[in-house]
MIVEXLUM-823770 format. One record per atom (N, C-alpha, C, CB): atom name; residue number from 0; x negated, y negated, z; residue in one letter; chain. Coordinates in pm, whole numbers, always signed. Atoms other than C-alpha are relative to their C-alpha. Glycine has a CB too. Layout:
<bavexs>
atom  nr  px  py  pz  rest  kette
CA  NUM  X  Y  Z  A  A
...
</bavexs>
This chain:
<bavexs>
atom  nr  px  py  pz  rest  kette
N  0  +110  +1  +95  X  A
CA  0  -19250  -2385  +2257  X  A
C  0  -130  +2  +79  X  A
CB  0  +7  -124  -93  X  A
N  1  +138  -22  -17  X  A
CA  1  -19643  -2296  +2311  X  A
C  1  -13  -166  +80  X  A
CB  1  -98  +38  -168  X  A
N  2  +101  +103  -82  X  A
CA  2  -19747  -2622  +2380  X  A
C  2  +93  -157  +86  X  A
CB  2  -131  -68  -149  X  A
N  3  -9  +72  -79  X  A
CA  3  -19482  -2792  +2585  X  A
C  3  +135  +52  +96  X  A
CB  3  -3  -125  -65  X  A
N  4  -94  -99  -109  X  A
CA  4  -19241  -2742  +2903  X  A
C  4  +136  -10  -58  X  A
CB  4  +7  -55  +177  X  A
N  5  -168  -69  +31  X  A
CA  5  -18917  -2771  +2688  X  A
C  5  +120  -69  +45  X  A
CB  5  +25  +141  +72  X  A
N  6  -174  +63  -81  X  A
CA  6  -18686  -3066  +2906  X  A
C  6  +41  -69  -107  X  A
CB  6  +5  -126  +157  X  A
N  7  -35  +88  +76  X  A
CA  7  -18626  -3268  +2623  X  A
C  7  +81  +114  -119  X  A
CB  7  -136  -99  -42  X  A
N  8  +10  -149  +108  X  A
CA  8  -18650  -2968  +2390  X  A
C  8  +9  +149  +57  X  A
CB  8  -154  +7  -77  X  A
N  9  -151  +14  -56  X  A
CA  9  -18422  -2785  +2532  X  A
C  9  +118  -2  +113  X  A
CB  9  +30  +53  -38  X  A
N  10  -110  -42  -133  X  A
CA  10  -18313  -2772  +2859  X  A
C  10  +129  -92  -17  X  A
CB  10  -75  -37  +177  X  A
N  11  -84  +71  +15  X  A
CA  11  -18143  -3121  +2768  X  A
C  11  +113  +60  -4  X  A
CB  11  -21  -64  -83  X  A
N  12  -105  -63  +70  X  A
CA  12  -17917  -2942  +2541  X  A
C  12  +64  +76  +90  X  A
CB  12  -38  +76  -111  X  A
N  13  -129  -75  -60  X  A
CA  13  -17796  -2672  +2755  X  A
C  13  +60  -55  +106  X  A
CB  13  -24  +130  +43  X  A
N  14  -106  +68  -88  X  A
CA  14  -17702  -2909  +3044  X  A
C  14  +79  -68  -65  X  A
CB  14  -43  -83  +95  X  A
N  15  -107  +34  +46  X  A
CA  15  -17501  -3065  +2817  X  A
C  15  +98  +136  -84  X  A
CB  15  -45  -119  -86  X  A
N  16  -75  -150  +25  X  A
CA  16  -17356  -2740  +2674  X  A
C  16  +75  +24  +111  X  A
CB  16  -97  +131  -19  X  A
N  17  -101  +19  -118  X  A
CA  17  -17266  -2686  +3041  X  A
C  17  +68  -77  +6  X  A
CB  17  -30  -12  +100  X  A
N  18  -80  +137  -87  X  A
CA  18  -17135  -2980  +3168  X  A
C  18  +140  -31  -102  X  A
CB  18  -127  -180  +5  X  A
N  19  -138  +24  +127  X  A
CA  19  -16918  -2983  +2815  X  A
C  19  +97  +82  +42  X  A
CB  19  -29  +48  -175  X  A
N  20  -46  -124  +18  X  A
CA  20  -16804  -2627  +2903  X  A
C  20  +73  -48  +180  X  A
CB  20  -139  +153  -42  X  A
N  21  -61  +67  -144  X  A
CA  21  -16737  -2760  +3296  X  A
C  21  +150  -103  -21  X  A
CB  21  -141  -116  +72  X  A
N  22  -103  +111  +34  X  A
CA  22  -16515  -3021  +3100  X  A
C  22  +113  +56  -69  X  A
CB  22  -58  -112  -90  X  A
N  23  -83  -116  +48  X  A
CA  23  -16310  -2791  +2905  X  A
C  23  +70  +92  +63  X  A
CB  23  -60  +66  -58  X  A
N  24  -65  -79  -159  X  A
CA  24  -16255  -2565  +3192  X  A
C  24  +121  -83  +43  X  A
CB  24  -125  -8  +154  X  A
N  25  -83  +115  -85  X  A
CA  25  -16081  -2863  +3334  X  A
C  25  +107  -45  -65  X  A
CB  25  -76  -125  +32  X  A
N  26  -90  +67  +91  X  A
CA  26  -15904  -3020  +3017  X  A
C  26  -27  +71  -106  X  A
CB  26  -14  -148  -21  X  A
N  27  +7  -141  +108  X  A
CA  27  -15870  -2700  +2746  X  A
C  27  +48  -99  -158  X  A
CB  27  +162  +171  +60  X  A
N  28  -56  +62  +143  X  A
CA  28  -15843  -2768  +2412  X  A
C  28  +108  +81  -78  X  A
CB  28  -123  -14  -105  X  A
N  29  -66  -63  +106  X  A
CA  29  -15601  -2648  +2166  X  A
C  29  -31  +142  -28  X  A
CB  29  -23  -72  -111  X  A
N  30  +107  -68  +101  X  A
CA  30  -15838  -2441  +1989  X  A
C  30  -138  +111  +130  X  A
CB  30  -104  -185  -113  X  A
N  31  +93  -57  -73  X  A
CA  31  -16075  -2172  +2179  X  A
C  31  -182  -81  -24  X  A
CB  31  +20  +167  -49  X  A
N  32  +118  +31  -51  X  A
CA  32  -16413  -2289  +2275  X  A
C  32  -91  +61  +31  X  A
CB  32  +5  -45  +70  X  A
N  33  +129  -69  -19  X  A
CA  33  -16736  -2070  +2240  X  A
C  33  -116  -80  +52  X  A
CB  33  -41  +55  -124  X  A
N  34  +139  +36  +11  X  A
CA  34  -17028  -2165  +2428  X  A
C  34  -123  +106  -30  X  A
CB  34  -26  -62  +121  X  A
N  35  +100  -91  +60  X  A
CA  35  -17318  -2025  +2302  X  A
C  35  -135  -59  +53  X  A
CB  35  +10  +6  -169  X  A
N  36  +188  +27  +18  X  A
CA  36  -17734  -2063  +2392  X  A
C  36  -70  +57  -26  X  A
CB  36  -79  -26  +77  X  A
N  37  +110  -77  +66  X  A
CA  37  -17951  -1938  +2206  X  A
C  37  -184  -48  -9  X  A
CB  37  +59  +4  -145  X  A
N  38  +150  +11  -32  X  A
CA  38  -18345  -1891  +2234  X  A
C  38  -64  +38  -121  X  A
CB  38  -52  +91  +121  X  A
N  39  +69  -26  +98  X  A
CA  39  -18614  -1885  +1984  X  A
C  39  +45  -55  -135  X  A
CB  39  -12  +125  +3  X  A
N  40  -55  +59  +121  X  A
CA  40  -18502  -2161  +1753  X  A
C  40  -119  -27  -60  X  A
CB  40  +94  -123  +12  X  A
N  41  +103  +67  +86  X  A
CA  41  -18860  -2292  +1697  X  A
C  41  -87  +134  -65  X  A
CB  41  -104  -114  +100  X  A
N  42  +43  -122  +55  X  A
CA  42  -18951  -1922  +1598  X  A
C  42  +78  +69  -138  X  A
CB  42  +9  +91  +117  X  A
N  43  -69  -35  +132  X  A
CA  43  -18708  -1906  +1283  X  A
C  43  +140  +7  +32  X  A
CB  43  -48  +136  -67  X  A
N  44  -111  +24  +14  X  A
CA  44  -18397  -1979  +1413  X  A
C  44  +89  +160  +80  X  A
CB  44  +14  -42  -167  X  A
N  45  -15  -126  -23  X  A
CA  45  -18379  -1610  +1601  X  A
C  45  +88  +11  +96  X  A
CB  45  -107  +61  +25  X  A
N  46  -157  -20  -101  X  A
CA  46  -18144  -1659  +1847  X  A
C  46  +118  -31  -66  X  A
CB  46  +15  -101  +135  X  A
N  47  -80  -11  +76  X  A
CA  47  -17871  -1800  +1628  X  A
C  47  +22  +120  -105  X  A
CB  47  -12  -98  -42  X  A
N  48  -34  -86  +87  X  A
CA  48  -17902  -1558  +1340  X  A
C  48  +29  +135  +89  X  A
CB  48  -109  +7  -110  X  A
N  49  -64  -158  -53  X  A
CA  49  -17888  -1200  +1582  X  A
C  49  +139  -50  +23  X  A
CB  49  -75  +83  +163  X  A
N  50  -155  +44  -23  X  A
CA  50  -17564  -1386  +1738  X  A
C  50  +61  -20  -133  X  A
CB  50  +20  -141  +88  X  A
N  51  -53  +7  +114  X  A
CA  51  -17435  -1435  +1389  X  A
C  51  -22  +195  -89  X  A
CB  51  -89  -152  -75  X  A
N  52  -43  -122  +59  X  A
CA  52  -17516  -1089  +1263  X  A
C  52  +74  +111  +85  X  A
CB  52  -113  +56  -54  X  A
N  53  -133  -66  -125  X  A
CA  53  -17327  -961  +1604  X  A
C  53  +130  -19  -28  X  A
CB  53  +2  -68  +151  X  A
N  54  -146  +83  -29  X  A
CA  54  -17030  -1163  +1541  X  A
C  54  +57  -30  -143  X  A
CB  54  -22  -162  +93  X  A
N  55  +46  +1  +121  X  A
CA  55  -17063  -1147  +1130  X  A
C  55  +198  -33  -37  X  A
CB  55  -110  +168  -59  X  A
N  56  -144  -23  +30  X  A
CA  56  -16658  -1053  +1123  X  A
C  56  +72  -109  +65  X  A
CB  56  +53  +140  +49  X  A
N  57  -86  +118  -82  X  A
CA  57  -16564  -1346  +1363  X  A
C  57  -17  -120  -55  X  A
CB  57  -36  -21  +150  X  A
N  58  +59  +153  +28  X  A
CA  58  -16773  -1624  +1187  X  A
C  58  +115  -58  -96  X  A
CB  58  -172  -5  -85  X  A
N  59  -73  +88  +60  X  A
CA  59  -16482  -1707  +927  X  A
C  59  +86  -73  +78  X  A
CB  59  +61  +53  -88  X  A
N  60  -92  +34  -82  X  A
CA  60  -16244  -1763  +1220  X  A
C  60  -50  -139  +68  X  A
CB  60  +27  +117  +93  X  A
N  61  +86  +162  -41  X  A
CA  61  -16491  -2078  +1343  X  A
C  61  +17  -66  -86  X  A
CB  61  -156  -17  +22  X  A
N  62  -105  +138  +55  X  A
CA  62  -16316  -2421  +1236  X  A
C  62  -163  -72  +11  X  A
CB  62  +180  -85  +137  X  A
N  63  +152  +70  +32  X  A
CA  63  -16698  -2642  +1343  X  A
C  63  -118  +82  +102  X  A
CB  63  +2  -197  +47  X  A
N  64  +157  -41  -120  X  A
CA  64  -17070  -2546  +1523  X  A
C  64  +1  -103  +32  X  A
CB  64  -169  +48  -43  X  A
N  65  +69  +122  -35  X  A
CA  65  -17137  -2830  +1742  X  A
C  65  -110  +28  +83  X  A
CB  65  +86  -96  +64  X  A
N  66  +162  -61  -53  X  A
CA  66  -17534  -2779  +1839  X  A
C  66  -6  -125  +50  X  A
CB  66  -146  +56  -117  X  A
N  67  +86  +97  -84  X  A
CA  67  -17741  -2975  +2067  X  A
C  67  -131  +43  -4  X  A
CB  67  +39  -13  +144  X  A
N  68  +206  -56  +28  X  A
CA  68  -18116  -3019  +2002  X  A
C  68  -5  -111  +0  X  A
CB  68  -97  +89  -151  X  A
N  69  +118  +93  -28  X  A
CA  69  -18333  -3254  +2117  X  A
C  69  +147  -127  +94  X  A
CB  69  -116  -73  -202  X  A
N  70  -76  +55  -42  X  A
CA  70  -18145  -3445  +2365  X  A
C  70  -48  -77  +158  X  A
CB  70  +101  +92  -13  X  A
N  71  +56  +76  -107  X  A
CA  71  -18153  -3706  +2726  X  A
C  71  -85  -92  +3  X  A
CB  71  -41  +59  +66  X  A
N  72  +86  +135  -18  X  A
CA  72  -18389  -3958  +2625  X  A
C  72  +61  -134  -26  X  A
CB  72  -116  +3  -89  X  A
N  73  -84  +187  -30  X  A
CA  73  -18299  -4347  +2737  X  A
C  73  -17  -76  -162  X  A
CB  73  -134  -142  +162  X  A
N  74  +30  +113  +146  X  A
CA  74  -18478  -4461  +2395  X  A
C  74  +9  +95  -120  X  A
CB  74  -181  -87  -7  X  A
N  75  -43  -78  +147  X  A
CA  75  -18410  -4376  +2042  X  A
C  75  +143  -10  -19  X  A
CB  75  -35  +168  -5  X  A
N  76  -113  +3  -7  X  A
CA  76  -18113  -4320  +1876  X  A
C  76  +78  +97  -45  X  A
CB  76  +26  -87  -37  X  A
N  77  -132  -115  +30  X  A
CA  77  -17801  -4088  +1866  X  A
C  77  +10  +41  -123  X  A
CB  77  +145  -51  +25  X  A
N  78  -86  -8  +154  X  A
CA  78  -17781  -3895  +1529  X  A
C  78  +123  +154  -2  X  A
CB  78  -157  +30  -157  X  A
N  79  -26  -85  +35  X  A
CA  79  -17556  -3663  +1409  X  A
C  79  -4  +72  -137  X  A
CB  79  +69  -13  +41  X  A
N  80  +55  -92  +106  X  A
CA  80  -17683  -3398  +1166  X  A
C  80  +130  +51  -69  X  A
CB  80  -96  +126  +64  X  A
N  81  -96  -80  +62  X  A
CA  81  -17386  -3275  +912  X  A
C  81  +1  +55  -88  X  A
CB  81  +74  -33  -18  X  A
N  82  +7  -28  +175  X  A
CA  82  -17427  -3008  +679  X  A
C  82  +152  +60  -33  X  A
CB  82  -142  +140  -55  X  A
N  83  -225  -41  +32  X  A
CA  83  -17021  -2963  +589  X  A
C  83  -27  -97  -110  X  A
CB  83  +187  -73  +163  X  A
N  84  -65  +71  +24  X  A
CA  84  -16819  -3114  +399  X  A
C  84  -8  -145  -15  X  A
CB  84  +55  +30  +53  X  A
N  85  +44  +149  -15  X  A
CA  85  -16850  -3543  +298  X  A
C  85  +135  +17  +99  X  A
CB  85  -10  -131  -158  X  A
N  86  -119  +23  -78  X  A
CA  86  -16475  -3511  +494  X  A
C  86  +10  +13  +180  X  A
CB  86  +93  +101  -64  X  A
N  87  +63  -11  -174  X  A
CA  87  -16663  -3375  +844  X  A
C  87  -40  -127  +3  X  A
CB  87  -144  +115  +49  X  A
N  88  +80  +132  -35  X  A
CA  88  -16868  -3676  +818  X  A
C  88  +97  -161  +45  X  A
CB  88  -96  -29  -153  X  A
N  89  -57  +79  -21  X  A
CA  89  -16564  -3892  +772  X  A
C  89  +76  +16  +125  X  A
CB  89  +50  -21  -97  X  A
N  90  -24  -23  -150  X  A
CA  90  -16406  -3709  +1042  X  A
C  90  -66  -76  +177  X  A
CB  90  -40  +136  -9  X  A
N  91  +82  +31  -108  X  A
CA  91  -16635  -3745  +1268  X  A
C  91  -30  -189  +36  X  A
CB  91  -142  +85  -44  X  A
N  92  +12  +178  -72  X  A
CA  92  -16704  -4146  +1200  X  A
C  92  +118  -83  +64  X  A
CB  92  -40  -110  -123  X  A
N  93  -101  +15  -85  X  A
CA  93  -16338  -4185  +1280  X  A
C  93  +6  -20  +173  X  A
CB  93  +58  +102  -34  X  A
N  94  +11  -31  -172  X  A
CA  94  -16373  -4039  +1654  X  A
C  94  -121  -117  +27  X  A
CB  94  -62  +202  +53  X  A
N  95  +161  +67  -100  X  A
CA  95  -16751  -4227  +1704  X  A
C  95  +91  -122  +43  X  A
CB  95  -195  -64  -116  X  A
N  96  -46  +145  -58  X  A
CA  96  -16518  -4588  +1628  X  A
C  96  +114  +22  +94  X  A
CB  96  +52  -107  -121  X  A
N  97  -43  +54  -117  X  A
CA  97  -16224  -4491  +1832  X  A
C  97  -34  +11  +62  X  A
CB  97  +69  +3  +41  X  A
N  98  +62  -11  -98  X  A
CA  98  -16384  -4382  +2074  X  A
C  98  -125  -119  +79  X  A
CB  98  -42  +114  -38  X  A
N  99  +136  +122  +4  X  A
CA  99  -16654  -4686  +2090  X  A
C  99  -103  +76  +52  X  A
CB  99  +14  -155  +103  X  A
N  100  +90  -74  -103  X  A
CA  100  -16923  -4422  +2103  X  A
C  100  -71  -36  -183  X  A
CB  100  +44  +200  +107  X  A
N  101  +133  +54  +72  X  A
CA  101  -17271  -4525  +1880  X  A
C  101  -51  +127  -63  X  A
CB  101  -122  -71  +109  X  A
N  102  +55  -84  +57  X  A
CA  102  -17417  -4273  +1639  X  A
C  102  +36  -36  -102  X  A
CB  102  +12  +111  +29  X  A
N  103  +10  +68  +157  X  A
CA  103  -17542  -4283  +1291  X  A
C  103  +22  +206  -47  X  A
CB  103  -226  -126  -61  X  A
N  104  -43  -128  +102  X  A
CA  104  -17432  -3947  +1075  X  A
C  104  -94  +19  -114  X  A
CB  104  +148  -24  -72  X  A
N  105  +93  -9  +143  X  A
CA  105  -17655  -3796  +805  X  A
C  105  +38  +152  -16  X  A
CB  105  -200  -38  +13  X  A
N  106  -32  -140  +36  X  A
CA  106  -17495  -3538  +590  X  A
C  106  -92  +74  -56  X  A
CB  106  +100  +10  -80  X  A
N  107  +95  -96  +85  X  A
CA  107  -17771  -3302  +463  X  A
C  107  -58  +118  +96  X  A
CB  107  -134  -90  -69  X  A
N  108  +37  -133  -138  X  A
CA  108  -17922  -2954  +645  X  A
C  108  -86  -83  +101  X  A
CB  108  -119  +170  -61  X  A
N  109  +82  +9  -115  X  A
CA  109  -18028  -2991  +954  X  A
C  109  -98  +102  +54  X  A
CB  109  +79  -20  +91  X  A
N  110  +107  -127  -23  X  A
CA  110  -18345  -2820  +1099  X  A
C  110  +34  +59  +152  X  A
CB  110  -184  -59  -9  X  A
N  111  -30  +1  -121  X  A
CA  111  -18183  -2667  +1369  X  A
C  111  +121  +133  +0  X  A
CB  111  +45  -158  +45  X  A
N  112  -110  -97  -25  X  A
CA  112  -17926  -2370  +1509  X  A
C  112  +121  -7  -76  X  A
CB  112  +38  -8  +127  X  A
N  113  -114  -17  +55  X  A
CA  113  -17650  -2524  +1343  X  A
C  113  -9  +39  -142  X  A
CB  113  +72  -108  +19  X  A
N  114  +5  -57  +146  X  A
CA  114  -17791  -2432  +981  X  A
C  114  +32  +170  -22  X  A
CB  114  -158  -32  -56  X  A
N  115  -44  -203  +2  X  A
CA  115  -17709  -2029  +1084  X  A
C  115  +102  -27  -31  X  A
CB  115  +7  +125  +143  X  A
N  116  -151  +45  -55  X  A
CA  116  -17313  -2166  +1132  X  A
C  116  -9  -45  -179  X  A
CB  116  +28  -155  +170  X  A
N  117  -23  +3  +147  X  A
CA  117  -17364  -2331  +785  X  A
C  117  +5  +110  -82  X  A
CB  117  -86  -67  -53  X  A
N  118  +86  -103  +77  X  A
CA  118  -17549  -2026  +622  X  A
C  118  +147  +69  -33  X  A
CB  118  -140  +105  +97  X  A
N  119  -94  -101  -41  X  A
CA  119  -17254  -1849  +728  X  A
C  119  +178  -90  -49  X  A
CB  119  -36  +37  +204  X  A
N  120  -123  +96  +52  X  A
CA  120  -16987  -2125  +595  X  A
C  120  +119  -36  +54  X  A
CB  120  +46  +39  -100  X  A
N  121  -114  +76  -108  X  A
CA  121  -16880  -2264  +928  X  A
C  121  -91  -177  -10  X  A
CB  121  -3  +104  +223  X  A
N  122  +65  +104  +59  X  A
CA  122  -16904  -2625  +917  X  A
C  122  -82  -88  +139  X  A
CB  122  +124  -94  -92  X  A
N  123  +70  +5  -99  X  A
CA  123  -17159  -2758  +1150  X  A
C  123  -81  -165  +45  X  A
CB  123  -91  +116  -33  X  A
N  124  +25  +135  -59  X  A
CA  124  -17316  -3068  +1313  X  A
C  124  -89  +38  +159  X  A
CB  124  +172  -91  +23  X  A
N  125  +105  -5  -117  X  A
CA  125  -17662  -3108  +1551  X  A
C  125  +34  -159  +56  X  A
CB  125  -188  +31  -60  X  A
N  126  -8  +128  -46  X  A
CA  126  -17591  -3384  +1776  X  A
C  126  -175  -2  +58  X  A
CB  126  +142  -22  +125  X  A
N  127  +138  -36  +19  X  A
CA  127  -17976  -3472  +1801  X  A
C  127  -58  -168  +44  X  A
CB  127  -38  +68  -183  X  A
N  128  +29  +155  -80  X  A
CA  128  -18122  -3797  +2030  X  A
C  128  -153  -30  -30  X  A
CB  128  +25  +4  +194  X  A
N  129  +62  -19  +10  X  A
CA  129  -18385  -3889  +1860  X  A
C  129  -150  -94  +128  X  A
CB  129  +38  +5  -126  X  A
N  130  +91  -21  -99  X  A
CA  130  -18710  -3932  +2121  X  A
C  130  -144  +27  -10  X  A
CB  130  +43  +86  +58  X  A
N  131  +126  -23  -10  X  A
CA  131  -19058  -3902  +2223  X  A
C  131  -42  +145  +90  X  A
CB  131  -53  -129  +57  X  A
N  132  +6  -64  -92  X  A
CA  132  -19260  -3599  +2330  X  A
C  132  +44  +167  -53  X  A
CB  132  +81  -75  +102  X  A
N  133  -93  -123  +40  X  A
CA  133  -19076  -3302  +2131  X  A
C  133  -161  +61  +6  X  A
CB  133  +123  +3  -174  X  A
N  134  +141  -93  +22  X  A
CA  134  -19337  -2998  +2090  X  A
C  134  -124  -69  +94  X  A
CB  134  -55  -3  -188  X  A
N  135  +184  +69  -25  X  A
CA  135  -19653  -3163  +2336  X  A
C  135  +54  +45  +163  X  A
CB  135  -61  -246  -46  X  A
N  136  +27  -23  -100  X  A
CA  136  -19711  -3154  +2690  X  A
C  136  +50  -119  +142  X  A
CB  136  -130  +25  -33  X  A
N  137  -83  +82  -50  X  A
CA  137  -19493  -3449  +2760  X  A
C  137  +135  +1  -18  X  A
CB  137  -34  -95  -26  X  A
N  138  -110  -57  -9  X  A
CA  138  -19200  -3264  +2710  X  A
C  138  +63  +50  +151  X  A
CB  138  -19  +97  -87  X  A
N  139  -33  +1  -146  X  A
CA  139  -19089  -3334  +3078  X  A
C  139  +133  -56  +83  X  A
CB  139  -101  -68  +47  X  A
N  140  -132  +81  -42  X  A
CA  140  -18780  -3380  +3283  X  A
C  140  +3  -190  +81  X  A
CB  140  +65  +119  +125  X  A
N  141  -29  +148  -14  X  A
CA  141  -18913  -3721  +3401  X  A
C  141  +0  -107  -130  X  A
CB  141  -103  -48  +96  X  A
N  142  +16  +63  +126  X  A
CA  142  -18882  -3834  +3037  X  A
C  142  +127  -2  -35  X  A
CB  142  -89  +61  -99  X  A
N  143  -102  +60  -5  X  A
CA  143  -18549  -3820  +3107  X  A
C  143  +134  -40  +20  X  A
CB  143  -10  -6  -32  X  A
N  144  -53  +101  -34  X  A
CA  144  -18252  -4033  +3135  X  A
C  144  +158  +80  +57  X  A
CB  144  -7  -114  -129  X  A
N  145  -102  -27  -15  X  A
CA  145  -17931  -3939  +3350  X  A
C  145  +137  -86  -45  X  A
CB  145  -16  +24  +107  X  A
N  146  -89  +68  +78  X  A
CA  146  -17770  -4196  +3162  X  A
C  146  +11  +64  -139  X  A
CB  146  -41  -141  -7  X  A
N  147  +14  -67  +130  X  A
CA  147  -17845  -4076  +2866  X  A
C  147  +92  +147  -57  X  A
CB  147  -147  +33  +5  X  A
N  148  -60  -117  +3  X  A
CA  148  -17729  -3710  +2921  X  A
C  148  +146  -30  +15  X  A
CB  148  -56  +89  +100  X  A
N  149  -163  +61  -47  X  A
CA  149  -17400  -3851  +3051  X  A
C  149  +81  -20  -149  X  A
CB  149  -10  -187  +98  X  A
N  150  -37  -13  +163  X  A
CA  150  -17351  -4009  +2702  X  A
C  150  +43  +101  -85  X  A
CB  150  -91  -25  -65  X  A
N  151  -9  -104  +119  X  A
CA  151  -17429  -3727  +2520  X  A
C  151  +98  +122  +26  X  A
CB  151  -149  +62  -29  X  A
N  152  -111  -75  -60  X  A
CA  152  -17201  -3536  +2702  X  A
C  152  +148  -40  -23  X  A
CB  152  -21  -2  +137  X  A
N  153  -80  +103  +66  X  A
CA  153  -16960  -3791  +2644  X  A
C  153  +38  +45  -119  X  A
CB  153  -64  -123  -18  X  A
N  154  +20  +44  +186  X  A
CA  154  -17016  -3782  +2257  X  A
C  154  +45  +149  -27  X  A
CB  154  -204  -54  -86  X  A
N  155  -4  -122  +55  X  A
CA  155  -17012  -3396  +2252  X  A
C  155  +174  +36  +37  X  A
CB  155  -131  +106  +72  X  A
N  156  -165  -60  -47  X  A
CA  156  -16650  -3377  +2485  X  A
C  156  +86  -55  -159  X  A
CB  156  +87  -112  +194  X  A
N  157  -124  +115  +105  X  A
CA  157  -16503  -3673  +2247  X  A
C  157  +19  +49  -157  X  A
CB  157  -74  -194  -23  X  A
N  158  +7  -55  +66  X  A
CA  158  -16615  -3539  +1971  X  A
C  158  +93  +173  -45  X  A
CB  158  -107  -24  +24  X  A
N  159  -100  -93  +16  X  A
CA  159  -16467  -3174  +2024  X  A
C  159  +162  -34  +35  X  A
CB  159  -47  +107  +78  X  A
N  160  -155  -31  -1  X  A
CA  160  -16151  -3303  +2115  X  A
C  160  +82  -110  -137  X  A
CB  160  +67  -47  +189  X  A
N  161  -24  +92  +180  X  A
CA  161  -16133  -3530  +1852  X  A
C  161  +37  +100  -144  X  A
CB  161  -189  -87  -57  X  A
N  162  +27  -120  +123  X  A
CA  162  -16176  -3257  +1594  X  A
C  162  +85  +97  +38  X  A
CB  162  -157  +69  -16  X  A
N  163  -136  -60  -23  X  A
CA  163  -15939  -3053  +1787  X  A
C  163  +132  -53  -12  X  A
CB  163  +3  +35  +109  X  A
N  164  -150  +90  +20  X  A
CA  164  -15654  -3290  +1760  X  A
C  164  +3  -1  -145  X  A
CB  164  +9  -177  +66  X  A
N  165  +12  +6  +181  X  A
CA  165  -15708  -3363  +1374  X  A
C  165  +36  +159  -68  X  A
CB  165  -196  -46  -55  X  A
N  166  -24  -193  +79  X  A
CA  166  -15750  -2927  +1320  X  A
C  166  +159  +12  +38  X  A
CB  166  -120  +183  +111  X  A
N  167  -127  -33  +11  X  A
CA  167  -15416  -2916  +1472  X  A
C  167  +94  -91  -28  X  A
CB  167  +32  +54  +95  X  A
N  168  -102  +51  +31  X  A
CA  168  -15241  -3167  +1348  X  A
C  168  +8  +45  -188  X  A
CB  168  -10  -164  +54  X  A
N  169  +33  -44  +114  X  A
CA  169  -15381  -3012  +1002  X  A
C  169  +71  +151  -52  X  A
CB  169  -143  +1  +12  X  A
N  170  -41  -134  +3  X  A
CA  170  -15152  -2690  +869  X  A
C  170  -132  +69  -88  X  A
CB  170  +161  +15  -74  X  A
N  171  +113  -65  +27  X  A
CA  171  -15425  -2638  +671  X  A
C  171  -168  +16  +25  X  A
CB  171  +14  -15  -80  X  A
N  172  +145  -67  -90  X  A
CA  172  -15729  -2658  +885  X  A
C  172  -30  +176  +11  X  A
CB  172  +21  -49  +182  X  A
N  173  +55  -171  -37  X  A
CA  173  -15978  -2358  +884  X  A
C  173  +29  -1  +178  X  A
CB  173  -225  +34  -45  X  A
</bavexs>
């Protein structure tokens, strides 16, 4: 964005995108695993939607979107954005308690990449840390936390494999 350098907003995100995708490599899931990054979200969402009108014939075959936006800061707190299903949401609070991993869930659209994935009637979820600094000029990598990222990295593996175990133990999972 114009008026700031973007670590919070988004570089966060794609090192955790990596580091997820590093983890996967290692321990595969069930289920195939797209990573995706896309540019020009604060411009209308323009990197998700071309990738969605590229891939238009593949999007029913996607079971969830799990996005990352706004992410790495020590303070604030963990949400996850769900516009699916009330049954994602329950899903999902399942994995946070076994897992003993902290986040609060709020099912309604999210302003963010994963609303293309909805649009498109895959079911989706912004894991989203909330923070200081988004859009300004204190949007800086000393703002933040290698603990933090760790977590969220954490939250994003546990999470997909969580949701992979459940889709396949499901005959009727999308």
């Amino acid at each position: 964005v114009p008026a700031g350098p973007g670590a919070y907003d988004n570089l966060a995100g794609a090192v955790i995108a990596l580091e997820a995708a590093r983890h996967f490599a290692a321990h595969p899931l069930r289920r195939s695993v797209q990573l995706c990054l896309f540019g020009a979200e604060e411009k209308g969402l323009r990197g998700s939607l071309a990738f969605a009108d590229a891939h238009a014939a593949e999007l029913n075959n996607y079971y969830v979107n799990l996005n990352v936006d706004l992410a790495g800061q020590p303070i604030g707190g963990t949400v996850l954005g769900v516009t699916a299903d009330e049954s994602l949401c329950r899903a999902l609070g399942e994995i946070l308690r076994r897992e003993k991993l902290g986040a609060s869930i709020q099912n309604k659209v999210w302003a963010s990449d994963s609303n293309t994935f909805a649009l498109h009637g895959v079911p989706a979820l912004t894991l989203n840390r909330d923070g200081y600094g988004m859009h300004t000029r204190r949007d800086t990598p000393e703002l933040l936390s290698a603990w933090s990222l760790a977590r969220e990295i954490r939250l994003l593996t546990a999470l997909a494999e969580g949701l992979d175990k459940a889709l396949s133990q499901d005959p009727d999972g999308r």
